[in-house]
N, C-alpha and C positions, 0 to 999 in steps of 0.2 A: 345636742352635744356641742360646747362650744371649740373654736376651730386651737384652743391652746390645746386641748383634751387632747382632741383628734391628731396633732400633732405628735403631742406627746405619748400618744399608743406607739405611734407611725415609730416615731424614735428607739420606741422598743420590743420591735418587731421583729428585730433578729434576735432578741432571747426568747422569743414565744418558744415556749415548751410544745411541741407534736405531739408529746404523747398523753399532756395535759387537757383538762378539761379550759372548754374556750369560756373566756371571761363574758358574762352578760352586758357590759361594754362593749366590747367589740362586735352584739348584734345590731348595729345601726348604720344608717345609712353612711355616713358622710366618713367611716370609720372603714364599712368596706368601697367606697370608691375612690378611697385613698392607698387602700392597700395593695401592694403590689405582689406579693408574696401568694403564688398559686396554687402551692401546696397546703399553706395557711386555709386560701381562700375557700378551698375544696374541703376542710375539714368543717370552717362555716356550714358551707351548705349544706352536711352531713348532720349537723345539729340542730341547722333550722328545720330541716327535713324528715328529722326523727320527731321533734314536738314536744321534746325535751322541756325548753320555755318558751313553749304554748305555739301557737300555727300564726303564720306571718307570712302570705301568699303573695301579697305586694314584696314584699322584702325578699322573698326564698326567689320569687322572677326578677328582681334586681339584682341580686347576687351571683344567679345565673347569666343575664346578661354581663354581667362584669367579667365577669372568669371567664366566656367564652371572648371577649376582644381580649384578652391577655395570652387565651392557650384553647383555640378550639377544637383540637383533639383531644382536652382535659377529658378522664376515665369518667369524673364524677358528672360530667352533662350526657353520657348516657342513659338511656331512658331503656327499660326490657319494655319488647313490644309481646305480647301473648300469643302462644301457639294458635294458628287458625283450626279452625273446626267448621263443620259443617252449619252450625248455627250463626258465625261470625261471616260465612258468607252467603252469594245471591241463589236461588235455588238455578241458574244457568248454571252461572261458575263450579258450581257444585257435580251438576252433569256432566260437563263437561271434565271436570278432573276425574270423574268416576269413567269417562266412556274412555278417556286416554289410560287410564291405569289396565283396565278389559282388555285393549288394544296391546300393549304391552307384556301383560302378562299370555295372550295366544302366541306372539309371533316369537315371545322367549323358548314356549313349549316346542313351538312348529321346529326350532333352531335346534334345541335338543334330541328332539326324534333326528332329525338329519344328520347329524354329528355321532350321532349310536348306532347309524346304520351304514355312514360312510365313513371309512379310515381315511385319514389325509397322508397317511405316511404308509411305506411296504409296512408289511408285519413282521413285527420287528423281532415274533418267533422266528421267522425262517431265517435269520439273517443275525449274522454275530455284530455282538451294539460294538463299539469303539472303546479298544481300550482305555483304561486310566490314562492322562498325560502323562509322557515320560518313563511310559512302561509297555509293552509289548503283549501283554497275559490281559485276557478276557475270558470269561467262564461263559459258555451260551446260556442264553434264558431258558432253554427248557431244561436245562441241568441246575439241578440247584445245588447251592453251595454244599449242604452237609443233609449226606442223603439222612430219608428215616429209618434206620436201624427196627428190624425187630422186637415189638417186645417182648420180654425174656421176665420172667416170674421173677421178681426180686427175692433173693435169697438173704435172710439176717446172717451178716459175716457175727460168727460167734468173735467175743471178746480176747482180746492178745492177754497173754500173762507177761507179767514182767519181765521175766527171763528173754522170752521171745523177742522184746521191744529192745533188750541188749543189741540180740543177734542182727537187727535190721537193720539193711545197708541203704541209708536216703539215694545213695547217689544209681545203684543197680534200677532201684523205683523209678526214677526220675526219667531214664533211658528207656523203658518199656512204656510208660506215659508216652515217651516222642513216637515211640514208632506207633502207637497204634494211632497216634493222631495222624500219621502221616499215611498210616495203610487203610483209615476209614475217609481222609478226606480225598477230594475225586481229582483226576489229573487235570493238571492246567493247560490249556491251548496255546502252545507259542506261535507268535506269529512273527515270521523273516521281516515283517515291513507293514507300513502303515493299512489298514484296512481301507477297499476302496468307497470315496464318498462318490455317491452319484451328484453331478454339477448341476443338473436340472431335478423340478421337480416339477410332476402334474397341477397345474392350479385348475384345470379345467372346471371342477364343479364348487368352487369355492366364489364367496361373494368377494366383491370389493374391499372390507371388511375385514374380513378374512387373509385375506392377500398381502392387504399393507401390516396388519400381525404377525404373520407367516414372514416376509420379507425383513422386517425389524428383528424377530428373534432371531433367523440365518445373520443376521450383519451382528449382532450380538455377540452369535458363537464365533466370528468371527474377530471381532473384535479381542475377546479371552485369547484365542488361540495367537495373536499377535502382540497381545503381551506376552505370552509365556511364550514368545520367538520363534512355534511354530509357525511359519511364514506359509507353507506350502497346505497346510490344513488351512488357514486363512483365507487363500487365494478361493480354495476349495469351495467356503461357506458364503466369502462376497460373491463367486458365481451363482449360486446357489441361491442369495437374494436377488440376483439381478434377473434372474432367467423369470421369479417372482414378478418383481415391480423393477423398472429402472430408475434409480434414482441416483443425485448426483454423489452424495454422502459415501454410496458403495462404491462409485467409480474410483471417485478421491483413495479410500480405504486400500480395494485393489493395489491402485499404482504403485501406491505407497508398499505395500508388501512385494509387487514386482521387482520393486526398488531395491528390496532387503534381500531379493534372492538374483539380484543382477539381470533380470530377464529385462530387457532395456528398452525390445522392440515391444513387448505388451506393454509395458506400463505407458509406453508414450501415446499406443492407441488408448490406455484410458482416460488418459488426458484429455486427447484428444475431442473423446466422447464426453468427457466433462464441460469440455469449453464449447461444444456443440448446442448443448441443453443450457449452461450460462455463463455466457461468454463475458470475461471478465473475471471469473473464478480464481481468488491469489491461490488458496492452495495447490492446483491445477497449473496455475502459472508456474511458481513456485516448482514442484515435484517436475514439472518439464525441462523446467532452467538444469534442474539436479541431473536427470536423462541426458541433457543435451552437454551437459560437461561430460561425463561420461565416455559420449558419444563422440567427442571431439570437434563438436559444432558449438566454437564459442561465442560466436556474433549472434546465433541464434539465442543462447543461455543468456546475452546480456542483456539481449533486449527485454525476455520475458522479467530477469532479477531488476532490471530498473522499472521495466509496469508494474511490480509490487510495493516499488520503495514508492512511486509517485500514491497510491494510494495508501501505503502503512511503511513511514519513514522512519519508526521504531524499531522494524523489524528485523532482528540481528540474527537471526538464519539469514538472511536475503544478503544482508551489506557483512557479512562475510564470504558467502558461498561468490559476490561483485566482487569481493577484493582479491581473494586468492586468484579467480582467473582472470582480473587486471594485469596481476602479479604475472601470473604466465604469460601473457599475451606481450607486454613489455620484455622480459626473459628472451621471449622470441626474439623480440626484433633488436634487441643489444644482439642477441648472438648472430644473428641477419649482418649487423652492422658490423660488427666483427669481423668476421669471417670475412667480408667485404663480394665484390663482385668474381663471379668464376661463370666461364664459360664452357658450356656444354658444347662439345662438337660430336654429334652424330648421325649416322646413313640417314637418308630421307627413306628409305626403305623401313626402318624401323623406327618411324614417327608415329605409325599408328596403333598409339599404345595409349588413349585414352578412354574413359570409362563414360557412360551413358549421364545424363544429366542430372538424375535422378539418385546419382550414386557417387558424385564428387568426394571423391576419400576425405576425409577431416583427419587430420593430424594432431595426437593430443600434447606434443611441445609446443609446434606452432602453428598457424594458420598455414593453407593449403591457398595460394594464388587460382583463379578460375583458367590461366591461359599454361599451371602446371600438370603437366601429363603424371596421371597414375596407373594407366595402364586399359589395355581394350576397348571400348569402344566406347564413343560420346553421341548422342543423337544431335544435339542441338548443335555440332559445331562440324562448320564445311571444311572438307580441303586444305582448303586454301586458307583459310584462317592457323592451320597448324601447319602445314608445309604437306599434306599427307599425298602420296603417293610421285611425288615430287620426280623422282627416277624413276616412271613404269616399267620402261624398256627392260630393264636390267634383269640378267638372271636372280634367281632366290639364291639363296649359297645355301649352305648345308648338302644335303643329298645331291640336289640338283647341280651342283658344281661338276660334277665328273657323270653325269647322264649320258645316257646315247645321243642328246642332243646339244651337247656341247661341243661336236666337233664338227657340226654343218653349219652352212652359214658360216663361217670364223670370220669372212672379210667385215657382212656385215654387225656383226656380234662389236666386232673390231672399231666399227666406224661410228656406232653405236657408244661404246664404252670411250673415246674419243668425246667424240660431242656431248654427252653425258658429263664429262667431266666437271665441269666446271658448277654444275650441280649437283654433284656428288655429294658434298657434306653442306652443311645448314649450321647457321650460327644463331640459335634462338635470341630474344634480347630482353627476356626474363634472367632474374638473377636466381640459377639454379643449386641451391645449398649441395645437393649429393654432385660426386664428379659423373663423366659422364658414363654411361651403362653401357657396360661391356657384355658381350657375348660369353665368352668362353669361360665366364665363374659359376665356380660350379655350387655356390651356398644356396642353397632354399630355404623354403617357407617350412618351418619346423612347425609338426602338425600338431603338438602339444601347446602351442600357443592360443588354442581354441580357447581356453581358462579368463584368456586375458582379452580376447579378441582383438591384439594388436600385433603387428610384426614391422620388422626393421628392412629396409629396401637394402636390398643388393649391392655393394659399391659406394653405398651412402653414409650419411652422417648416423652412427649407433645413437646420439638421441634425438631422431627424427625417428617418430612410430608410425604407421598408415593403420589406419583403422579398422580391421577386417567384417566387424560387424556391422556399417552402415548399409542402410537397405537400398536396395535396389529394386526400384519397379512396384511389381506386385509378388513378385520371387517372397516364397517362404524367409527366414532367417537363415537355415542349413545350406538352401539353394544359393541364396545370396550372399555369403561366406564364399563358397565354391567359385561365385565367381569375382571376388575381390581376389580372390587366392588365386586364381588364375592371371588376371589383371598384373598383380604384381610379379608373379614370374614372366608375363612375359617381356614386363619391363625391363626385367633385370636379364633377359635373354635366355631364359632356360623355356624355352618353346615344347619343349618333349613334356615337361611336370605343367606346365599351362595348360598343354591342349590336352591332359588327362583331364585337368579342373573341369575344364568347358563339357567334358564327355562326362563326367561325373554330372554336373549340373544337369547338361539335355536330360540325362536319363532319368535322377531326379524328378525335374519336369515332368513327363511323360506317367509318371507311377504316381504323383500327387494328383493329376488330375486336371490342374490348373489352366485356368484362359486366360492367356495373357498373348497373343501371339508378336507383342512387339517387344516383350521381353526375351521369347525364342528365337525371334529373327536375329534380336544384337547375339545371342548364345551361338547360334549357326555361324553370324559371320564372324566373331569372334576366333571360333574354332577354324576357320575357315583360313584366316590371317595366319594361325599358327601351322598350318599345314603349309598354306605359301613360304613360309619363310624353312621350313624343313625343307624344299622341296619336291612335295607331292602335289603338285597343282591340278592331280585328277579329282582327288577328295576333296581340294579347297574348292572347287566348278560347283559338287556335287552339294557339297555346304551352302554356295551361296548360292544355289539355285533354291531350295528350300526355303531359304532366308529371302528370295524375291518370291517364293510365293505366299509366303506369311503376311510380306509386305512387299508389295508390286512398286518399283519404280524406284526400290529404296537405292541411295547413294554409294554408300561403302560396301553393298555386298557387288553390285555392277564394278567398281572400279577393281577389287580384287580377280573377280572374274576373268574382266578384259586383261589382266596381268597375268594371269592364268595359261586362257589361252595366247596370249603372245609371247608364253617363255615356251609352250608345245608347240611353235610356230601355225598355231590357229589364227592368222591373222585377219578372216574377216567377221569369225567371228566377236574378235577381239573388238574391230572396227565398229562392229553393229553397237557393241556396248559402249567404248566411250561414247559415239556420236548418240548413244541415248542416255548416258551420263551429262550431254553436252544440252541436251535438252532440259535435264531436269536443271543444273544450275549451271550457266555459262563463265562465269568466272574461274574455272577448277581449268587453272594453267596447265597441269600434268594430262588431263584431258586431251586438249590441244595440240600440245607434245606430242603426245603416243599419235594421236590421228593422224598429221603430219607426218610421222617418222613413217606410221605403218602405210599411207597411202603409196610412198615412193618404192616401199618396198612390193603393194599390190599392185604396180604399174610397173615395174622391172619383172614381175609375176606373170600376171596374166593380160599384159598389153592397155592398148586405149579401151578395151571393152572390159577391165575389170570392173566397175560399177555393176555391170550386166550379170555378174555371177556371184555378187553380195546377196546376204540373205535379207528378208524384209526388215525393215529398221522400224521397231511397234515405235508410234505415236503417243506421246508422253502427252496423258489430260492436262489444263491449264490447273487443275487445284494441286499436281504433285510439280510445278512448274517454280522451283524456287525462287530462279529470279523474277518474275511475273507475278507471282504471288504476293498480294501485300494486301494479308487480311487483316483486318480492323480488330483491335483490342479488345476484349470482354470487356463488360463490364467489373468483373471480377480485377484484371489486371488493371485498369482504368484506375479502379479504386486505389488497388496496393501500389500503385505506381506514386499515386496524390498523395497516401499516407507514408511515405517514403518519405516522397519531396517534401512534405509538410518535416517530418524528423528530422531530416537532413536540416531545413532549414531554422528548425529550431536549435537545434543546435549548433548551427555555424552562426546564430546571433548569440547563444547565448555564450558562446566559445569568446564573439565580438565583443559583446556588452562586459565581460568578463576583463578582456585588453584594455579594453577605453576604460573602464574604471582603476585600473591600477594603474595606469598614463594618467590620470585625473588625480590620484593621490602622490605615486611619486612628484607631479606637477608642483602640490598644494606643501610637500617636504619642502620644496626649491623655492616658495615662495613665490611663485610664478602663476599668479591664479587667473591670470587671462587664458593664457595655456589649456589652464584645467579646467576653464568654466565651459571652452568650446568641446573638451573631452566630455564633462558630464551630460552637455546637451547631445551628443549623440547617443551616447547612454539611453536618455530619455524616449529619444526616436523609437530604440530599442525594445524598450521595457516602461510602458509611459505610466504602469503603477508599481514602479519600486520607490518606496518613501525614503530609504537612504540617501540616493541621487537628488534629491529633493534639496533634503538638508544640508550637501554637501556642496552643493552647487549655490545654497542662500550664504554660506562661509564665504564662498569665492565672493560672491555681493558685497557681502558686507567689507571684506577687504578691500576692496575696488569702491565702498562708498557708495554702492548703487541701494541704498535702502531699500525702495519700493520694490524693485523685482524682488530684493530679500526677502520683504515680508510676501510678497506673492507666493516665493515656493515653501514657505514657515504655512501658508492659511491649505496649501496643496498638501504638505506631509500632513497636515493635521487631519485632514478629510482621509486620510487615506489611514491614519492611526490617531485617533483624539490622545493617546496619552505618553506622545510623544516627546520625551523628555528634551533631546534636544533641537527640535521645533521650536518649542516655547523658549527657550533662552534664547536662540537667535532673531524669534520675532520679538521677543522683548530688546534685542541689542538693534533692530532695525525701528521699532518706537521710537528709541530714543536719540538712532541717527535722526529721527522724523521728529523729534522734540515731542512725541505724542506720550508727554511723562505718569500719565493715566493708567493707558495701554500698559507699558512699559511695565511700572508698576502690576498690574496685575502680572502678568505674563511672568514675573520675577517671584509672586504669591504661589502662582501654582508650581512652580517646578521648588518652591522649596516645600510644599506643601506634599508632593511627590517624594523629595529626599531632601531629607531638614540637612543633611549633611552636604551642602554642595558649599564652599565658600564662596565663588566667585560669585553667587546668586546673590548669597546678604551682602557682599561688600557694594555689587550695583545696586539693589535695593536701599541700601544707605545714602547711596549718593543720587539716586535717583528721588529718594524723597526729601533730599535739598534741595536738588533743582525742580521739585514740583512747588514746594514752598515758597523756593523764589520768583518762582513765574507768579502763583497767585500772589503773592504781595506783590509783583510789579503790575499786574493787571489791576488790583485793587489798593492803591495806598492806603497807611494806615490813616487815620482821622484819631482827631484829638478828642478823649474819652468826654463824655459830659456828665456831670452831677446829675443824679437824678435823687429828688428827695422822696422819702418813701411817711408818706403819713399815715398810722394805726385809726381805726375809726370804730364805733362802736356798732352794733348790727341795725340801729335803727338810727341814724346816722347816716346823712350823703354825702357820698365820698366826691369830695371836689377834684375835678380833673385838674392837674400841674402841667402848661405849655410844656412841651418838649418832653414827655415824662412817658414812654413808653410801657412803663410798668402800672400807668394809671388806671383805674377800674372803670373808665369814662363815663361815671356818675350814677353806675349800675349798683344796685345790692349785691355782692357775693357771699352765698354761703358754699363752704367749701368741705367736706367731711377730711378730715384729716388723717382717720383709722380706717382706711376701708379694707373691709372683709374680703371682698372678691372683685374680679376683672370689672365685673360691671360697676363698683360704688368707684374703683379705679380713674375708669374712664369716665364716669360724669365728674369728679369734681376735678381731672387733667383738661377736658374737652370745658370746662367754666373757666379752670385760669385760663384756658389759653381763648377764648371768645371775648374775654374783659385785656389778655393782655397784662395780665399781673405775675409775672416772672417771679414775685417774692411767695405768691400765695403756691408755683409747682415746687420752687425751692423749698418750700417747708411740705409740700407733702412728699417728695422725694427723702427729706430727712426723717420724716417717721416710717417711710417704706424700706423693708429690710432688700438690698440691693438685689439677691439671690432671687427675691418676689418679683424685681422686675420685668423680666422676660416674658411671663406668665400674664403678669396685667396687659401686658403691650404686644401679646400674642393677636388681639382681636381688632386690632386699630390703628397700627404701626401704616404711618404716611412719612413723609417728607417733612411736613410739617410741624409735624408731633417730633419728628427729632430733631428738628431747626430748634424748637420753641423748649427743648429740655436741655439742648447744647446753649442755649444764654440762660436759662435757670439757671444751672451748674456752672456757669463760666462768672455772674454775674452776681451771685447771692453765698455759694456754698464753697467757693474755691478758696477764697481765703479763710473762711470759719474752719472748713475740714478738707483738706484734700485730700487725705486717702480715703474717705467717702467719697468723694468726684472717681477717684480710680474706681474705687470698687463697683460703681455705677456704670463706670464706662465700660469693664470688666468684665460684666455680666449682658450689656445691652447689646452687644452685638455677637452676640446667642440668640438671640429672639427670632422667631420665623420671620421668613422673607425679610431678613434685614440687609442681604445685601444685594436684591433687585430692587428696595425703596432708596439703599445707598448710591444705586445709579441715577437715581432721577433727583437727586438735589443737583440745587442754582449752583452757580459761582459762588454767587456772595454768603450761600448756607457753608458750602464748602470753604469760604476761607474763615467764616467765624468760629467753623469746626478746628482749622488747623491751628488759630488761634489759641482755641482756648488747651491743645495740645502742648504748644509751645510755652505757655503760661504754667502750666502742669508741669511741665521739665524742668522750669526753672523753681520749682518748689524744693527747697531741702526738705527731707525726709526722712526717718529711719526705716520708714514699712513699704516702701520701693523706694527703687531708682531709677536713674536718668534712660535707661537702658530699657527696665521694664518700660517706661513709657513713651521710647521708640518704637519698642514692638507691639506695644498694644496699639500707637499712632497708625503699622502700619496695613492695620485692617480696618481703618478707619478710611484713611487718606487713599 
């Protein structure tokens, strides 16, 4: 088939009929490696394949290779392979799949006998199944829905007369149909409330297998009952999988319905237990961030909401749940700022009203300060860091004011509240939002606020809330309420409703079970405090005697003690106790105090030999020795200490990096780009792979003239983003500070090639391939054209060479085919003109090649040379006969593969005969381009 043919099918190939029968033309070779058409092609193979016109095995495997380089998931290059049989294969393989199938089919039966003889579930006779959702009425399985009636001899009802059919009343019928349906169907079981699910279940005899089946259906039902919002049936069935298999899917699940029914302290432990098995868990993160807002711990919520955005910054659950308590957390501190500085003045007697470390109340308006008192006791914090027991000497008021033992001693009581004085009240230097906390108010903690788990302090700002449900220790949630609620009455001075709390809790304690004895110890002395300050200092001894023996040597229940006994005038054994408070931490001033005061008092007592009649002072070990004590870090704290410091410090650069960049742009507003260029370089210190800082810092460059660093930080941004738009304009605008009008030039290519719509880019590109033109003509002057005569010669005929005649055939025969068929007749008679040097003989075979063909010929041989030796063909023979054949030439040739890694590697002087024969080209009048077309076509040339 010749290649007009072949064209001309190709031409009308988009009318091919599909549903037509295929033309016996179009079974041949040059016809399908020309087609492109896959759908087409695959109907081919279907014809060749049937045998239609006749078996063609070479051709039907050509075809198929064609169509699979076009579409190798094409349907029609599948092949059915044959069901295997026993005869298709080896007589091993064969045994083998017989001895596996025997295997399988035993250990199916063995599964079945085991399964028919053991129930995995109670029987579910004895036991009422679970109502329908949303309904309360279940009928038990051994009652069936519609008993069976007796049968009863059917009787033929004789026929009605018409008359009779008058007399009948539809609706009389219709009401004896009801009731007897109601008097044979069997009564329904109501039930007051959900039936109970048991949370475990036996996996004892079940395989592995088994188990994780068993476990998937529980999370299943679980799953259902959580959509339809029963949350508490939910909670029921993820326990239920977990007590199965633990998995992290169930935990997740859980929390998540914890969530929905407010239980705030389990969901967090299953968080918790989530991020144990794998750590890093967004959901997990996520559902704790939700907990800890709740819970009024917002620094905790922010951290976990921003570890999700750094991994899924799409996430708009997370970067709203961030923004709302940003929103709060600023709210605060305007109204912080507001309200301005107030001083609290109050007793140093009633300082010790802080809570255990463990149990730092969270405030869900604002944050809660670590050095703000909420109320009973702190472990981690001394004395002397709070002011605490600041006055020992002092009577308790309340009861004890008007005692039997208020009117002995009065001188020294006297000399006492005298010297006392001056540290009498305490000026904290915290800025305390609530005023200061009176005694004598009589408002409490209203018990109905358990719903919301928050309540309002006493005296204080109505929207400031204390948190009642943060946990405490290892204290239950019930228990730990009791003693937040404690806590805060007695901050607000109601010591009577406090020291119920504290009595409600121990007792609590006691009937749960619980081992915790360092959370009963703060409980004793807690209660212990509220009795000193009523005045019963025999119950407060008895408390914190308890509470020292839970915890031997402990701090605050010794110094209430000694307060104790020194308001009974038990003075030495009040002595024995500071001075063994003075052992565990020596800095605790009030300590010293009281020692002090009470020695002068045992030495106007019992003479110089009072020492003699002190009782033994127990020896405090070096490990309960606070100030001696300086044990060395965990590893645990080590770590969170680093990964702290590591936050903190990312953040205070990135807060930095943040400054100095908008210092570095307001600079570059002002025009001041020295300024800004030293602001971006520390930037870079900062953050030495942000590619913005890069490119903005090569602007400052370039204003300042400084080229080469410009293009330094243009060749930086680019490594760090190759398709960075404005890199490439600035290293093209530092090119061309550097005269490097090449560079420039490209770097001007690809950012319009990126966005054809930039103007600034063509307008330098315009002007940049003037001044590239005019370098090379100054580098190369022109030279005065020379004649060269061109003489026709016959084939058997020697062509005589002409001095100076670069077109001459240097006395060689050429034959030159001037129709060539394909790339190869292409390239032998392009590679003869150009070995003889006959510029007239490419120019004419360029004018019989169809421009669009060029590409394709020059696809297999495309050099430097080959496009030196076609740019003076066309410049030289065809430019004045036809120029818009030269465009159309040029038009298409640099299409050609690899044409512009061979366009890097031309000379000078190829390159300026190139730009020549451009400039020759623009000055052609025209009607089928213009001056402009062949700027732009110049400038992927140049």
């Amino acid at each position: 088939m010749s290649e007009d043919a072949v064209l001309s099918l190709q031409s009308h190939s988009t009318t091919v009929d599909y549903r037509g029968k295929v033309p016996v033309e179009h079974l041949d070779y040059d016809y399908i490696e020309k087609c492109k058409d896959v759908r087409y092609l695959e109907k081919i193979l279907r014809t060749l394949r049937s045998g239609e016109e006749g078996i063609y095995p070479h051709l039907i495997k050509f075809c198929e290779s064609h169509l699979e380089k076009l579409d190798p998931k094409s349907r029609a290059l599948r092949k059915e392979m044959p069901v295997a049989t026993a005869a298709s294969l080896s007589k091993d393989e064969w045994s083998q799949i017989e001895d596996e199938l025997k295997r399988w089919q035993e250990e199916t039966k063995k599964t079945e006998t085991t399964l028919k003889h053991q129930s995995v579930f109670d029987d579910p006779v004895k036991e009422n199944m679970p109502p329908v959702r949303g309904s309360n009425c279940f009928v038990p399985l051994s009652q069936k829905t519609v008993p069976q009636e007796r049968k009863k001899p059917s009787k033929c009802a004789l026929p009605r007369d018409y008359r009779e059919w008058d007399k009948f009343d539809v609706e009389k019928e219709c009401e004896k149909i009801e009731e007897d349906v109601d008097k044979t169907d069997p009564p329904a079981i109501i039930n007051s409330g959900h039936p109970k699910i048991k949370t475990q279940v036996d996996t004892s005899l079940l395989s592995q297998q088994e188990k994780l089946f068993l476990a998937n259906r529980e999370k299943d039902k679980g799953n259902e009952a959580f959509r339809a919002k029963d949350y508490e049936e939910a909670v029921t069935y993820y326990s239920r999988s977990l007590s199965i298999i633990t998995t992290v899917a169930a935990y997740n699940n859980r929390a998540q319905a914890e969530i929905k029914l407010e239980h705030w302290h389990n969901a967090l432990k299953d968080c918790l237990s989530v991020l144990e098995l794998e750590p890093g868990n967004l959901k997990a993160l996520l559902r704790r961030a939700v907990v800890y807002n709740h819970m009024g711990n917002f620094h905790m919520a922010t951290e976990d909401l921003r570890t999700v955005l750094r991994e899924e910054p799409q996430n708009t659950t997370a970067t709203q749940l961030l923004s709302q308590i940003e929103k709060k957390m600023e709210e605060c501190q305007q109204e912080k700022q507001r309200k301005g500085k107030k001083i609290l003045i109050q007793e140093i007697e009633e300082a010790d009203n802080q809570t255990d470390s463990d149990n730092k109340a969270h405030k869900t308006a604002c944050l809660v300060q670590p050095s703000q008192p909420v109320g009973g006791e702190e472990r981690s914090a001394t004395p002397v860091e709070r002011g605490d027991m600041g006055n020992a000497h002092k009577k308790p008021h309340g009861r004890g004011d008007g005692g039997p033992h208020a009117e002995s001693n009065s001188s020294h009581h006297e000399h006492r509240r005298n010297r006392g004085s001056s540290d009498k009240y305490k000026v904290p230097q915290e800025k305390i939002a609530n005023g200061s906390s009176k005694r004598g108010s009589t408002a409490s903690v209203q018990g109905d606020q358990s719903g919301s788990g928050k309540a309002t302090p006493v005296g204080g700002n109505a929207g400031e809330t204390v948190n009642l449900d943060a946990p405490c220790g290892a204290l239950p949630p019930p228990l730990a309420r009791l003693k937040n609620e404690g806590n805060l009455l007695f901050k607000n001075g109601q010591f009577a409703d406090a020291l119920e709390k504290y009595s409600q809790a121990i007792q609590g304690y006691t009937d749960s079970g619980i081992d915790s004895p360092e959370d009963l110890c703060i409980l004793y002395s807690n209660r212990a405090a509220c009795y000193l300050k009523d005045g019963n200092s025999q119950d407060c001894i008895q408390d914190c005697t308890r509470a020292l023996e839970l915890q031997p040597f402990s701090l605050k229940p010794l110094l209430r003690r000694a307060m104790a006994y020194e308001s009974l005038e038990r003075y030495r054994k009040a002595y024995v106790d500071y001075k063994t408070v003075l052992q565990i931490d020596v800095s605790v001033q009030a300590a010293h105090d009281s020692v002090n005061r009470i020695t002068r008092l045992l030495i106007e007592q019992d003479g110089p030999e009072w020492r003699e009649k002190l009782p033994e002072i127990p020896l405090v070990p070096l490990s309960a020795q606070q100030h001696r004590r300086e044990e060395p870090p965990s590893a645990e704290v080590l770590q969170a200490r680093a990964e702290k410091a590591a936050r903190d410090a990312e953040r205070k650069a990135e807060v930095r990096f943040s400054a100095l960049k908008q210092e570095g742009n307001d600079f570059v507003k002002k025009s001041q780009y020295q300024d800004a260029l030293g602001k971006y370089t520390e930037c870079l210190k900062l953050k030495p792979e942000e590619c913005t800082i890069y490119t903005n810092r090569a602007l400052c460059y370039l204003k300042l003239e400084r080229f080469a660093e410009a293009k330094q930080d243009c060749d930086a941004a680019l490594k760090l983003e190759p398709t960075n738009k404005k890199a490439f304009y600035r290293r093209a605008m530092a090119n061309k500070g550097l005269k490097d009008y090449l560079a420039c030039s490209s770097d001007l290519q690809e950012v319009l090639q990126q966005d054809p719509n930039v103007q600034e880019a063509e307008k330098e590109l315009e002007e940049v391939t003037k001044l590239l033109r005019q370098s090379l003509a100054s580098t190369s002057p022109n030279k005065p054209r020379k004649t060269v005569p061109i003489t026709e010669v016959e084939d058997d005929e020697n062509v005589t060479a002409v001095p100076n005649s670069k077109n001459s055939c240097k006395g060689e025969d050429i034959s030159i085919n001037l129709q060539p068929a394909s790339a190869y007749e292409f390239g032998q008679s392009l590679n003869a003109a150009r070995s003889s040097g006959n510029t007239v003989a490419c120019a004419e075979l360029l004018a019989s090649t169809a421009p669009e063909m060029l590409p394709q010929f020059l696809s297999t041989q495309l050099d430097g040379h080959t496009i030196s030796f076609i740019m003076q063909a066309l410049h030289s023979h065809l430019l004045e006969k036809d120029p818009y054949l030269v465009y159309q030439h040029l038009n298409h040739l640099h299409t050609a593969d690899r044409f512009s890694v061979v366009l890097m590697l031309l000379e000078k002087e190829e390159r300026h005969h190139m730009t020549q024969l451009f400039e020759d080209l623009s000055a052609v009048q025209s009607t089928q381009f213009t001056k402009n077309d062949v700027q732009n076509l110049a400038n992927k040339y140049i």
